[in-house]
Every structure is written in structure tokens, then in C-alpha cells.
C-alpha positions as CSV (number, residue, x, y, z in Angstrom):
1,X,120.4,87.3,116.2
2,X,121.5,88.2,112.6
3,X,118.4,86.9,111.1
4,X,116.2,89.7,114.0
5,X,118.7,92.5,112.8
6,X,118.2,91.7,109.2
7,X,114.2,91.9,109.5
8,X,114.4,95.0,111.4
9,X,116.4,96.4,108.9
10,X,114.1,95.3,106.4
11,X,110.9,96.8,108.6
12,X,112.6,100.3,108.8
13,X,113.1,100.1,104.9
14,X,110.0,99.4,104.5
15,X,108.5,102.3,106.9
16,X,110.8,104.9,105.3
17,X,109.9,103.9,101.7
18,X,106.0,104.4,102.9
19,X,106.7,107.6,104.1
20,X,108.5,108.8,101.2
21,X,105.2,108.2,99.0
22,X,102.7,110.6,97.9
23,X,100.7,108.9,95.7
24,X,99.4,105.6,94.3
25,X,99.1,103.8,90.7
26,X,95.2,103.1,90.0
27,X,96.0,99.8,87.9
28,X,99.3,97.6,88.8
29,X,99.8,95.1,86.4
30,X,102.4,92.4,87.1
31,X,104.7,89.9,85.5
32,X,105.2,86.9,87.7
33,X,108.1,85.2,86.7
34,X,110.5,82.9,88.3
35,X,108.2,80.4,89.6
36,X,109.9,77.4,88.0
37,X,113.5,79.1,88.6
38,X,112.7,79.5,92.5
39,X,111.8,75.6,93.0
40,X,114.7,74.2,91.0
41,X,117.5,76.0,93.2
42,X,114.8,74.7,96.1
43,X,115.5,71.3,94.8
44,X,112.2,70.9,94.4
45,X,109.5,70.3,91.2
46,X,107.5,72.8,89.2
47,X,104.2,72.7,91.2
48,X,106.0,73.5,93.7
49,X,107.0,76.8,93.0
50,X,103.8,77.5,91.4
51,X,102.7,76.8,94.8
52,X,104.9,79.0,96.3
53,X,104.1,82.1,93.8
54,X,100.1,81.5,94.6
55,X,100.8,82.6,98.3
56,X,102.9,85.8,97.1
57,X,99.8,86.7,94.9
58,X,97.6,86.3,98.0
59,X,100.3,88.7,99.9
60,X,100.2,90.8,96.7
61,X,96.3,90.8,97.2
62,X,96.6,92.7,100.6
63,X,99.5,95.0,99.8
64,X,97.2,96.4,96.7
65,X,93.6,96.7,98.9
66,X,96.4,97.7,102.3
67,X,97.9,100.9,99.5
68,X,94.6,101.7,97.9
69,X,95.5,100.1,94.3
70,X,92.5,100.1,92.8
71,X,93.0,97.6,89.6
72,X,95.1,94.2,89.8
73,X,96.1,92.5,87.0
74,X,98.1,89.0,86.8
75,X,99.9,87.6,84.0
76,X,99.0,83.7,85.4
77,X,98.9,81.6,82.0
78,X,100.0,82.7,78.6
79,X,99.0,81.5,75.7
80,X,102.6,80.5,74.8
81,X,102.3,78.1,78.1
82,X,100.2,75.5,76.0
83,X,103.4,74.7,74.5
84,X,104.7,73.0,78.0
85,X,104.6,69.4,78.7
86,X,101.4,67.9,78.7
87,X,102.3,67.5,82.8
88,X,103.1,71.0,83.9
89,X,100.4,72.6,81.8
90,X,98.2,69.9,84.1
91,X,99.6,70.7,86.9
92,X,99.1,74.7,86.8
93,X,95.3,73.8,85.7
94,X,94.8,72.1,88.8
95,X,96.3,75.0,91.0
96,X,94.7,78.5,88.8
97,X,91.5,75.6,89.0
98,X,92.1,75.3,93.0
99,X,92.9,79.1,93.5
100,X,89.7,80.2,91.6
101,X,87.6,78.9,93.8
102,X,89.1,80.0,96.9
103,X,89.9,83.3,96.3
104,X,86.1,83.2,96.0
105,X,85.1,81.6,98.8
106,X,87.4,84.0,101.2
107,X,86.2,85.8,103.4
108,X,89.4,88.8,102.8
109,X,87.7,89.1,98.9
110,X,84.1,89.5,100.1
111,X,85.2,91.7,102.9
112,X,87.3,93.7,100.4
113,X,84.7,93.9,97.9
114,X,87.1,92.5,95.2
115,X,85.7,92.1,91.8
116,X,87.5,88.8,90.0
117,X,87.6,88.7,86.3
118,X,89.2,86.6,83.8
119,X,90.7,87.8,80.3
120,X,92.1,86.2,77.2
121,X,90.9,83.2,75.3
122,X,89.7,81.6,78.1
123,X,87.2,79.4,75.4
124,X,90.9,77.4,74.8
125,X,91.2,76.4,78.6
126,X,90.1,73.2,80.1
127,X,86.3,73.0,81.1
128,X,86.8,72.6,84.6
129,X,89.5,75.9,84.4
130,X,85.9,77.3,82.6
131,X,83.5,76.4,85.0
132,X,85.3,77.8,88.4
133,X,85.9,80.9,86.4
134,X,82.8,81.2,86.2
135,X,82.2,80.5,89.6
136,X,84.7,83.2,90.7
137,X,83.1,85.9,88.5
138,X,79.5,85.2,89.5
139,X,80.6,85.0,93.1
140,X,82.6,88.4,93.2
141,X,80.4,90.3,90.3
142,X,78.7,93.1,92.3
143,X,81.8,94.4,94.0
144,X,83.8,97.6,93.3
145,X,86.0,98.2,95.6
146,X,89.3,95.9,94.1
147,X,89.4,94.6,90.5
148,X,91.2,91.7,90.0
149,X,92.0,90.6,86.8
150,X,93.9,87.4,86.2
151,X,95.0,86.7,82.6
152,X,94.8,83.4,81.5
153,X,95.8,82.2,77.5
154,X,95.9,85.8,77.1
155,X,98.5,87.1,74.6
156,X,98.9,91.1,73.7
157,X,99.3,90.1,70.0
158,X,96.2,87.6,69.7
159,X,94.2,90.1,71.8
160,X,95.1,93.1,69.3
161,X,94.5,90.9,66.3
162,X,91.5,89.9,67.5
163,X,90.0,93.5,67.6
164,X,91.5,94.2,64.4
165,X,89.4,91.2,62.8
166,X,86.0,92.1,64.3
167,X,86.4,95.6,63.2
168,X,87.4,94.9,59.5
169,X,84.5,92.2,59.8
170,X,81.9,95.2,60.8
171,X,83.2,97.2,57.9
172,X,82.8,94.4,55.3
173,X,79.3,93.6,57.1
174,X,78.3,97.8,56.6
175,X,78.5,97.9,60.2
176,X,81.2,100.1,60.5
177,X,81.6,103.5,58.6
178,X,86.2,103.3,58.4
179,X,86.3,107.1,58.9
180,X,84.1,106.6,61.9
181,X,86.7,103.9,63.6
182,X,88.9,105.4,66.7
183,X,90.5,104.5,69.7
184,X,86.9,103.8,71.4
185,X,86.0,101.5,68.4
186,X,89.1,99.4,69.2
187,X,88.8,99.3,72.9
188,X,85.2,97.6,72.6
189,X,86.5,94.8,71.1
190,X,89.3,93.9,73.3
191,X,88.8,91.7,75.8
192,X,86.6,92.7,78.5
193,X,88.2,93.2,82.1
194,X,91.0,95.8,82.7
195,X,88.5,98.9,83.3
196,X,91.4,101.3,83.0
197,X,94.8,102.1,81.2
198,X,97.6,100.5,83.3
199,X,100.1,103.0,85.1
200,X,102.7,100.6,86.4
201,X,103.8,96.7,85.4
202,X,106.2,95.4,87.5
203,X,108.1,92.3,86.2
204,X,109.9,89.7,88.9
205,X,112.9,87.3,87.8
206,X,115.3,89.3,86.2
207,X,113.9,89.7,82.6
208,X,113.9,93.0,81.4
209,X,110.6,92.7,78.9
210,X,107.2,93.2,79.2
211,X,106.9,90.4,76.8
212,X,103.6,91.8,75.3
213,X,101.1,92.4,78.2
214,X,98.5,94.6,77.9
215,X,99.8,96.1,74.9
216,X,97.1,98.5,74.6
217,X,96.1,99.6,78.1
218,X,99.7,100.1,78.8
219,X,101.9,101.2,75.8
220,X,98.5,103.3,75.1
221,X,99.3,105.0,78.5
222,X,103.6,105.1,78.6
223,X,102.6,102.9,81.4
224,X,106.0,103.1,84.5
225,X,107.8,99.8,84.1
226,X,109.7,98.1,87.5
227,X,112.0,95.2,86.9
228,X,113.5,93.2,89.7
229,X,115.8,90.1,90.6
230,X,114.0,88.2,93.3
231,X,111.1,85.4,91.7
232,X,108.1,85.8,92.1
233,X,107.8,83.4,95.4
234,X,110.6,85.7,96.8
235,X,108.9,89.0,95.9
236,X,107.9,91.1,99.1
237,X,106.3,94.3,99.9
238,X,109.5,96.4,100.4
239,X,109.8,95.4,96.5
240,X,106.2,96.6,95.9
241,X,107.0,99.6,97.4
242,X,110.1,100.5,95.3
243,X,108.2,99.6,92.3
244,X,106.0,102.2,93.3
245,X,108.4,105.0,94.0
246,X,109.4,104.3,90.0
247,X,105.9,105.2,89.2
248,X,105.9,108.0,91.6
249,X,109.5,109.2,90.3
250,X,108.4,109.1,86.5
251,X,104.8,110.6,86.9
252,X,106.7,113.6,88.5
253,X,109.2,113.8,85.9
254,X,106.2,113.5,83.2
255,X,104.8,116.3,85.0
256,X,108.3,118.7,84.9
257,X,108.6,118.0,81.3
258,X,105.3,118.7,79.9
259,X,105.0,121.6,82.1
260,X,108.6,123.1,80.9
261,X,107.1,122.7,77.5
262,X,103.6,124.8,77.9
263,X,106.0,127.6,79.9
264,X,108.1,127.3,76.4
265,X,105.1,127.4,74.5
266,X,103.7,130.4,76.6
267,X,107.4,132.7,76.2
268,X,107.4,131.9,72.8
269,X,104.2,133.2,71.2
270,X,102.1,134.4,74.0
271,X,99.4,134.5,71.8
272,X,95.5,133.6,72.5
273,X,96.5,130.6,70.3
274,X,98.0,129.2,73.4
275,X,95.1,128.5,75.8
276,X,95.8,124.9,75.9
277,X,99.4,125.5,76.9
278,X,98.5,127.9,79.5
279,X,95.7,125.8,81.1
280,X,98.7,122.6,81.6
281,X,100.5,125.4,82.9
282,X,98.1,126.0,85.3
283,X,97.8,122.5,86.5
284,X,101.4,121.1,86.5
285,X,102.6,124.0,87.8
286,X,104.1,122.7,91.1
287,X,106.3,120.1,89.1
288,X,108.2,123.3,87.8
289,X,111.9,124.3,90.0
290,X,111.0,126.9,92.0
291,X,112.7,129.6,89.8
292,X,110.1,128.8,87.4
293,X,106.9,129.3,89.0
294,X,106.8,133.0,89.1
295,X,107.4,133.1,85.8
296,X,104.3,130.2,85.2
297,X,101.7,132.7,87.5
298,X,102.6,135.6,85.2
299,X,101.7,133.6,82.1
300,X,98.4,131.9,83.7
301,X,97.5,135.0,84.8
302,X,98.3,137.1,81.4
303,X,95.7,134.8,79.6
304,X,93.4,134.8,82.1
305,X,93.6,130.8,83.0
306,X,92.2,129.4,85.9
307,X,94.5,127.2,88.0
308,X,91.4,124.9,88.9
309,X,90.6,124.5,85.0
């Protein structure tokens, strides 16, 4: 009877947290850690909660395409986990080797249009790891709908260095002009997968780090960051969802405070110097308190901004 009460409860949490959305992150990037921790207080061995945290990325797989997410991205093998015993480092080969090729066999990935792609220095992986990536990205290539990347001996620092080295190798090659190198130049050479900047990562287990993923697409972007207790085989959608609402609550507090600044900006000088301010004005408008807006309409409309602009 307690156990019935406890999943209603849970259900109606879940409902109400739902509701109280607006919006959705394009690109969810996540953590999953607590694997290991979740099948020693099992009792149990290693694989086992690896085993367990493959069926919570499945469930993770539905919430994202269920929500509208349109970009996935794992953090499934570092390139620190090549320091692991010879036995666990088999062990999750096997499993990322067996989950490859089902996720592209199923029938919920080619129904869902989901798009699987691997990044990081998947050249150091086993050949059989190789080969059913691979199999997965040919399988799932022409689809849109879902990305799912899946990082695998990826590392934020050896990715960055990695761009760094092919762009200073262009310029020694006279390749490269260095006053013509920007943010574009460096994005080509990083590895190719994530198709936009990351706006939330979410990290299970307790740890309070982002311990280097995605440096770039998500530092780049002041990317929403959710940590939580539960491990990753214990993570469930009500914990998706409140991850979510600390996206939600931080985009709208982004909004207030840039807005409050162009309003600033606009009372200030009130010059034609100003346009930019004005046109944020114009479009953040409705994150302002209410005592503010009338003020924001007088200043859009005293340099002539459109709201749509």
C-alpha cells in the first residue's frame, strides 16, 4: 500500500513539474555517474551496474524524443577510463559494443528518426568497439529528427588540444592566415558530432563537476548545469524534469538581467548610439517586472525599434 501511495505521489510530481514548463533545452548533455557505486551497495559487480545504467539511457532516450530535446549527448567512456583494470575496461567494451548495435537495430531509433554519432578518439578504441560504431552511424546516418551523440575516449582537454595543433599546423603549412583564425576556425577542427552549443548538462551521483565535457559547446554557451544524488541506474524522469526547470529558471533569469541592462543602457544615454540596446529591449522585454515594461515601450518606441527585430 505504501509502495502505490509513494508512486502516486511520484506521478503527481511528475504531472505538476510538466505543467509548470514552458520550454525545452535543444542539446542535453549528461554525466552518467554512479554506475559502479549503484552495484556495489547492490552487492553486485561492475558490469552489473553498467548494465543497469544502459536501460536508464534507453529510458533517457524516450524522455528526450517524448519532450522534444533535440540533441543527446552521453559521457559513456572517458579517455581517463583506459586507466581501469584490464577486466572492467573489457567488460564495458563488450556492453558500449552490444548497445551499439542494438540501438541500431531498434525499431524506437528508426521510428524516431534518431541520428547516432560517436565523438572523441575513437581510433584508440578496440576494433570491434570501431567496427559497430560504424555500423550504428551508417545505419542511423540519414535521420534528423534526434541526435545522439555518445562520447567515447573523449576528453574536453585532448579535444581542445587537438584543434589547437591542426590550426598552428595550417599556419606553419601557409594554410592559415593567424589574423584570419576565429571561433569558426576552431570549431572545424573539433570533433565532429554535437551540431549545436549545449544548453543544459546534467550530472548524476553526487559530484559537483562537469569534469571537462564539452568544454567548448558548453562553457562557449554558459551552458545550465543540474547536479543530483541518485546514480545514474536510479535516475528517473521526475529528475529529468527538475533538471529542466534549472534550465528554464536560469534562461529566464539570463533574460531579466540582460534586459535590465539595455533598459540601463537606454535611460542613460538615449542616444542613436544605442540601437543595439534598444533592439534586446525589444525582444526580452517580457522578462522585465511589470513596473518596467512601460518604461521599455517608451524607449523601443523613442528609437524607433521594432519588437519583431
Amino acid at each position: 500500500m505504501l509502495a502505490w501511495v509513494r508512486q502516486q505521489a511520484l506521478s503527481g510530481y511528475e504531472r505538476l513539474l510538466r505543467w509548470e514548463l514552458s520550454g525545452m533545452p535543444d542539446h542535453v548533455a549528461v554525466i552518467q555517474d554512479g554506475n559502479r557505486r549503484y552495484a556495489r551497495n547492490k552487492g553486485e559487480g561492475a558490469t552489473e551496474g553498467h548494465r543497469a545504467g544502459a536501460e536508464t539511457t534507453e529510458a533517457m532516450l524516450n524522455w528526450c524524443d517524448e519532450l522534444g530535446v533535440q540533441e543527446l549527448t552521453l559521457y559513456t567512456f572517458s579517455t581517463e577510463n583506459f586507466d581501469r583494470p584490464v577486466n572492467q575496461r573489457e567488460a564495458l567494451f563488450d556492453l558500449i559494443e552490444e548497445k551499439l548495435y542494438e540501438f541500431a537495430d531498434a525499431d524506437r531509433v528508426h521510428e524516431g528518426e534518431v541520428k547516432i554519432r560517436a565523438i572523441g578518439e575513437t581510433q584508440d578504441l578496440p576494433g570491434r568497439v570501431r567496427t559497430a560504431i560504424q555500423y550504428a552511424e551508417g545505419r542511423t546516418r540519414d535521420y534528423d529528427e534526434l541526435q545522439l551523440n555518445i562520447a567515447l575516449a573523449y576528453g574536453g582537454r585532448a579535444e581542445l588540444l587537438g584543434a589547437a595543433r591542426d590550426v598552428a599546423r595550417d599556419v606553419v603549412y601557409d594554410d592559415l592566415d593567424p589574423d584570419e583564425i576565429d571561433a569558426e576556425t576552431v570549431e572545424e577542427r573539433l570533433y565532429e558530432g554535437p551540431s549545436r552549443d549545449v544548453d543544459l548538462i546534467l550530472r548524476t551521483g553526487g559530484a559537483e563537476r562537469t569534469s571537462n565535457f564539452l568544454p567548448w559547446h558548453a562553457n562557449g554557451n554558459e551552458a545550465a548545469v543540474f547536479f543530483c544524488t541518485p546514480y545514474w541506474p536510479e535516475f528517473r524522469k521526475v529528475d529529468f524534469l527538475r533538471a529542466i526547470r534549472t534550465y528554464e529558471s536560469r534562461e529566464e533569469s539570463w533574460r531579466t538581467a540582460r534586459a535590465k541592462r539595455a533598459l540601463a543602457l537606454v535611460r542613460a544615454m538615449g542616444s542613436a548610439e544605442l540601437d543595439e540596446a534598444r533592439s534586446v529591449l525589444s525582444r526580452f522585454r517580457d522578462a522585465l517586472p511589470s513596473e518596467d515594461r512601460e518604461a521599455v515601450t517608451e524607449a523601443v518606441d523613442d528609437g524607433d525599434v521594432n519588437p519583431a527585430d
